[in-house]
C-alpha positions, 0 to 999 in steps of 0.5 A: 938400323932402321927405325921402328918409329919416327921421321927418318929419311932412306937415302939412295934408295932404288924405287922400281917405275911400277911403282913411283908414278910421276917420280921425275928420274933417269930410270935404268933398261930395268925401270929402276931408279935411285931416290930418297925417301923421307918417313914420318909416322910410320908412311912414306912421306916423300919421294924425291929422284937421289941428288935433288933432295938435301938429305940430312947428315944422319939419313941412313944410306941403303947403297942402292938396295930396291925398296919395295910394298910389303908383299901379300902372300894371297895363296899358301898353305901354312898347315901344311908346311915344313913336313918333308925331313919326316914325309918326303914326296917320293916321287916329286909328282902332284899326286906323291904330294898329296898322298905324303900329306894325307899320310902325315896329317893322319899321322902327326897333326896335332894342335901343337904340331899345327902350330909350331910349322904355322908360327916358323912359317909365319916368322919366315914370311915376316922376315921376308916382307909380307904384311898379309897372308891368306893360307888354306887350311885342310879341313877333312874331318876331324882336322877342321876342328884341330888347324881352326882353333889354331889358325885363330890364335895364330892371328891373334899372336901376329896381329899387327905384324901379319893380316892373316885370314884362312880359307877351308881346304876340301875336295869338292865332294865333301860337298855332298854330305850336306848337314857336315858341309853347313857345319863347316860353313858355319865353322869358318863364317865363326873365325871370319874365314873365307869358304874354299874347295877343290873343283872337280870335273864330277858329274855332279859339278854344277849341283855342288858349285850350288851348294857352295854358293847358297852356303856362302850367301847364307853365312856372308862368306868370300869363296876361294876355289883350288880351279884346274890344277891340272893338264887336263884339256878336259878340266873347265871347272873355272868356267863352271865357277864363273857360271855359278857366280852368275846364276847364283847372283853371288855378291862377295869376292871370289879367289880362284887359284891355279887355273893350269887347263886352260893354257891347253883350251883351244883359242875359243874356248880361252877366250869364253872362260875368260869372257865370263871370269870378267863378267863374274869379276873373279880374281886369279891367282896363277898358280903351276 
């Protein structure tokens, strides 16, 4: 059993290159190399390559088993976890996705379902080493007002096991109802959220991405874009994002995930979304 306060030493530990950086060490064809490592206080006090250290008597051996960061979990979906047993996906396409989603949240999320499928998912990323988590949550009307309250007592409950934080999930035409779309923003800018919507290739793109920007500059908000989750050579709403970044002058972080199009773009239009991506500073999360 590992300690949860203390000084204790993990011997024969196996620590991947990546992340021992000056450890002098026969690393294997895998980058993996065997080491002790001595903790004090809850931190990594120590590193040393195994057989160069005195290990004490009472260090607890892991024989081997790779020891890793804690994992940031930066994309999920909590709230809409753990629904298959009562709505499949009939056909295992994207689209039979979000129709059995759509169909179950009508259905069945209430507050007390919310929060049962977010507190086992959470135990379940605990469990599994994540320290942090950033989930979307669906807010379509009226579940904004139901997963909201939720999520903010869910991260108390996990404080100091889980950082959580929560970015709205909305097609980027619920944009267009503008006094519900400020509502909404001031909503999540109350639960310290990030503001979030999936980017279309609307005709009205650009004039939304404005309104998405001027209400996250208003309320000192980070964004997070659903961008390209699509095959479609035709979808180029990450350019459109960077674009908008720009001439809005944006100042926060942005997330964009998925991103799927344009591994079908031709070289120079790859090479042009990414030129502005950088200049915009957008951080990716590649998702299929």
């Amino acid at each position: 059993m590992i300690p949860t306060s203390g000084s204790y030493r993990l011997a024969n530990v196996r620590l991947h290159r990546s992340l021992t950086p000056g450890l002098t060490a026969p690393f294997d064809a895998d980058g993996f190399a065997l080491a002790d490592l001595m903790v004090a206080d809850g931190k990594i006090a120590s590193i040393a390559a195994r057989g160069k250290s005195n290990a004490p008597a009472d260090a607890i051996d892991l024989a081997g088993r790779i020891v890793l960061p804690c994992f940031v979990d930066c994309h999920t979906h909590i709230d809409k976890g753990h629904i298959w047993p009562r709505k499949p996906n009939p056909d295992g396409t994207f689209m039979g996705a979000l129709n059995a989603t759509g169909a179950d949240r009508t259905a069945r999320w209430s507050a007390e379902d919310v929060a049962r499928r977010m507190d086992f998912s959470l135990r379940s990323a605990y469990a599994h080493g994540t320290k942090a988590l950033r989930t979307h949550l669906d807010s379509v009307r009226p579940q904004e007002e139901i997963s909201w309250p939720v999520f903010e007592a869910m991260r108390e409950k996990w404080r100091g096991r889980i950082d959580l934080q929560a970015a709205c999930l909305l097609g980027i035409e619920g944009v267009r109802d503008k006094a519900w779309f400020e509502r909404l923003a001031k909503r999540v800018a109350a639960a310290k959220g990030v503001l979030g919507v999936v980017t279309y290739m609307v005709p009205d793109l650009e004039e939304l991405l404005d309104q998405v920007f001027a209400e996250a500059i208003k309320h000192g908000l980070d964004l997070d874009f659903h961008a390209d989750e699509t095959d479609d050579v035709a979808a180029i709403s990450l350019k459109k994002i960077a674009e908008a970044s720009l001439w809005n002058g944006f100042e926060g972080n942005i997330l964009v995930g998925h991103c799927c199009s344009l591994a079908r773009q031709p070289d120079l239009e790859v090479l042009d979304t990414l030129d502005k991506v950088a200049k915009a500073r957008l951080a990716v999360v590649s998702l299929p």
